[in-house]
N, C-alpha and C positions, 0 to 999 in steps of 0.2 A: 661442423654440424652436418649431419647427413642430409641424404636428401627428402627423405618423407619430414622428418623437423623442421627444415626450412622450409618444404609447401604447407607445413601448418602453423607456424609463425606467418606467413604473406597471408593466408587464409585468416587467418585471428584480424592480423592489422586491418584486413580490407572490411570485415564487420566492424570493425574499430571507428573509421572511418567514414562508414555510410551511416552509422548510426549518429555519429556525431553531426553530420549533413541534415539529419533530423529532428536533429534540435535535444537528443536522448544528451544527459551531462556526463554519463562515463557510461563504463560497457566492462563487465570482466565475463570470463572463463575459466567452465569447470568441465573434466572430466565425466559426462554421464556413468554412475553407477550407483550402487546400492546407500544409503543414506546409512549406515551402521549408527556413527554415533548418535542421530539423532531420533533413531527407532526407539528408542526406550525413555525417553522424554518424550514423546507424540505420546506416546502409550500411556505412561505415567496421567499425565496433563489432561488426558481423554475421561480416564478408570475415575479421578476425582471431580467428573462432573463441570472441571471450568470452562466445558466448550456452551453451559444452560441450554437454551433451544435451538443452536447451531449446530442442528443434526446432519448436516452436510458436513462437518468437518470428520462423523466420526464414519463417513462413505467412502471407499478407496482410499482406504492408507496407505495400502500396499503401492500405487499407483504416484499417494504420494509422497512415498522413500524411494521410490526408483521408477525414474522420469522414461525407463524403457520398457514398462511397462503401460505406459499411456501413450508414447510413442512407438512404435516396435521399430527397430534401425538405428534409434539416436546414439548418438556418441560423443557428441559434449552439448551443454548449455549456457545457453550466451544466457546473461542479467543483466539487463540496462537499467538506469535509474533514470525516472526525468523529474525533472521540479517542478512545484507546482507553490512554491514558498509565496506568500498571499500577505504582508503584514498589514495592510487594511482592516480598520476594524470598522461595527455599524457607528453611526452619527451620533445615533443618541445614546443615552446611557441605559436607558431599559431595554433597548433593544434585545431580543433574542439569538442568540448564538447560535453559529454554522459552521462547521470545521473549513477550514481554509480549502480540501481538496473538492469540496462541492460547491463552491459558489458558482462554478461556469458548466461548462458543456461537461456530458459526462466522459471522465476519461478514457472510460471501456473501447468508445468511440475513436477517442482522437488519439489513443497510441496503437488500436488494436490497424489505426488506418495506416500510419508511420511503421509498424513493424508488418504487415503487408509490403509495402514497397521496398522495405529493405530485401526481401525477401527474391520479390520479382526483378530487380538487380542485380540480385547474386544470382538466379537462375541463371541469368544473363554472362553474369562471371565467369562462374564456375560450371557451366552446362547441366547436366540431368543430376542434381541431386533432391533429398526429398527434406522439409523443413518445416515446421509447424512455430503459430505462434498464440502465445496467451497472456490478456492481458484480467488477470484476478479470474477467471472463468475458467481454471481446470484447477484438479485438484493436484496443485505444483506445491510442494514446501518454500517459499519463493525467497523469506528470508535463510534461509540455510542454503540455499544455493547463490545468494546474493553473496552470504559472508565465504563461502568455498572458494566463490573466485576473485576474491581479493576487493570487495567494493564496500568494505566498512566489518563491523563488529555489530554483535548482536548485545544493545544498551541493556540498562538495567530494569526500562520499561517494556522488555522484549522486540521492538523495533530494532532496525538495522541503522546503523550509526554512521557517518563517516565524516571522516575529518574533516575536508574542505566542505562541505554541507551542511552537515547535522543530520535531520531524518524526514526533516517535510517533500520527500519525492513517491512517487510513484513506483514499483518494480513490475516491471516485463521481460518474459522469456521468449526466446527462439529456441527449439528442439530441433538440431541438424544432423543428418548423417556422416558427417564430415568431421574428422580428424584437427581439430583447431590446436594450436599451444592455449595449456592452462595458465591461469594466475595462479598466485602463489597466496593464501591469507595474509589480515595485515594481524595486528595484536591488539587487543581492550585498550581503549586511552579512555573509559570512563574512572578509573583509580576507585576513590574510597568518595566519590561524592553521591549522593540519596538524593540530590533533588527533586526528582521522578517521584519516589517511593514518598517521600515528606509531603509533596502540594497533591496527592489524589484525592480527592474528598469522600469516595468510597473503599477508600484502601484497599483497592483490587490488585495492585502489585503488591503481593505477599511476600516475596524475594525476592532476589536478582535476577532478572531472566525470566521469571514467573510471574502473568500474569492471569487472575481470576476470571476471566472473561464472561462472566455470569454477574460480576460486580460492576462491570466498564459501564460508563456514562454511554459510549458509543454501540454498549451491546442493550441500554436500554432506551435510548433512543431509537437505533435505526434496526436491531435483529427481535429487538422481545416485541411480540403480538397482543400481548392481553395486559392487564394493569401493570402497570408498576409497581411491585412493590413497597413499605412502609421497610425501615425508614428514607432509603435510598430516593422515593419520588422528590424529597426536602432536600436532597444534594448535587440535585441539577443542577443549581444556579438558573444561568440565561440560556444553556444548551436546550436545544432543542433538536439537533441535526449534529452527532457525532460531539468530539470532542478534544481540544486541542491542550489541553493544562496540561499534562505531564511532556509537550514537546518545546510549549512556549517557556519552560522554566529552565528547559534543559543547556547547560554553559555551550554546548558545540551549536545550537540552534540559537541563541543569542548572539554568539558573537561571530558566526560564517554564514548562517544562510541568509541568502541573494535573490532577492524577488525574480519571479517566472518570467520570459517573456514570451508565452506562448498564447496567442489572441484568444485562441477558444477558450481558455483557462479564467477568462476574464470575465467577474463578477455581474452577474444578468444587470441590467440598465434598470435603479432603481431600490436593487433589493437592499444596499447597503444603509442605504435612506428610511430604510421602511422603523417606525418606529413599535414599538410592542402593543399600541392601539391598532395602528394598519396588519400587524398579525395578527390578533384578534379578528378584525373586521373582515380577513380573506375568506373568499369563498370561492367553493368547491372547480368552480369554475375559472377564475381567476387563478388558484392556485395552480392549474392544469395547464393556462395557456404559459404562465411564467418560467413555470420550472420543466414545462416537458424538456424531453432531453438532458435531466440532471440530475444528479446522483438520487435529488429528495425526492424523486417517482418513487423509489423504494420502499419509504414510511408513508409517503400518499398526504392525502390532506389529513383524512383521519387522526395518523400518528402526530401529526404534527399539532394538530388540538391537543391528541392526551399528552403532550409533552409541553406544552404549553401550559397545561393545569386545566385546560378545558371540557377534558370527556367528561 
């Protein structure tokens, strides 16, 4: 092995390493460059409309197929995964439903704090280099860069998959100037099973790999602004806040993922208790002091009435 290969294998393992110190579940490594294969599926997926009022997705494409264009200098991308797998459900049975990655602080927060310190570490490492980090807050492709460097497959509900987990984690990027070793992809282990595609009750995953996101529970819950909808308002269920059905159904999330053990992650004191009457009876105030700091600032009290069936 020469000698630049082997300072970027020690370089890979020492992110490898730190991030695991953080509590991140894996870490892979991709080469920063141009996103080819997956320009014309962005394209495609935009031109018909599945992004509905998530007009930020159709801002900086270009930005995000090629992460060296938001960064200028990079040269590989690290992807971390951390988990956030919650099987807790509420008490009662009417209760209204909250995707597992919002019950606690919001994550923006608690990884964008963890991949800060990895960061100031390796300064420390590796002296004067320049690094950037994002946690959902730029416009990164985050699954295509998650499956480039070897940390799962992209399932049939367009999530990123992986074997020892499933898909209930979180993805964060570091943009580095530094020369890392890549990972290598792994291969589909979803085969020939539709679970995904069978339990949606809007049947917004159209294909494999395809999904409607003008259809998602999660795009009208937490992205759509003005009514919902007819007949989609009737196929909420108990959702009110995102939505977990096509992950709880799915074989590698049934039978691998491993509850979090990260404190902040841990469901606000009370909320899992609350029954569909104490939703009901919140207000505007209460709702404020509960969830500041969590993902459901997003929808507001408002959203959470018209998702309730209240506006």
């Amino acid at each position: 092995m020469s000698r630049t290969k082997h300072l970027a294998a020690e370089r890979a393992a020492w992110f490898k390493s730190a991030a695991a110190e953080q509590g991140f579940a894996a870490v892979g490594i991709a080469r920063a460059e141009f996103l080819s294969e997956e320009a014309a599926n962005l394209e495609q997926w935009l031109s018909q409309g599945f992004a509905g009022e998530m007009a930020y997705l159709e801002r900086n494409v270009e930005m995000r197929l090629d992460p060296r264009l938001l960064f200028p200098g990079t040269r590989s991308v690290i992807s971390l995964v951390f988990n956030y797998n919650n099987p807790e459900k509420p008490e009662h049975a009417d209760a209204p439903r909250i995707a597992q990655y919002a019950l606690g602080e919001d994550y923006h927060y608690v990884l964008k704090w963890k991949l800060k310190e990895i960061l100031k570490q390796a300064q420390a490492q590796f002296g004067d280099f320049q690094g950037r980090a994002f946690v959902d807050s730029a416009p990164m492709h985050e699954r295509a860069w998650a499956r480039r460097s070897g940390l799962g497959w992209i399932g049939k509900n367009s999530l990123l998959l992986n074997k020892g987990m499933g898909s209930q984690f979180f993805l964060a990027e570091l943009l580095v100037d530094l020369e890392l070793a890549p990972d290598a992809p792994v291969q589909d282990h979803c085969g020939s099973c539709t679970a995904c595609i069978d339990a949606c009750p809007t049947g917004a995953i159209i294909q494999p790999e395809v999904v409607d996101g003008s259809k998602c529970i999660s795009y009208f819950t937490i992205e759509l602004r003005g009514a919902i909808p007819e007949p989609y308002a009737k196929q909420l269920g108990e959702w009110v806040f995102g939505c977990d059905i096509c992950q709880d159904v799915c074989p590698w999330n049934r039978r691998h993922a491993k509850r979090h053990s990260e404190e902040r992650l841990e469901p606000r004191p009370g909320v899992l208790e609350m029954s569909r009457a104490d939703w009901v009876d919140l207000t505007e105030e209460t709702f404020r002091e509960v969830f500041k700091s969590t993902p459901l600032k997003r929808t507001g009290w408002e959203g959470i009435r018209r998702n309730l069936g209240l506006a």
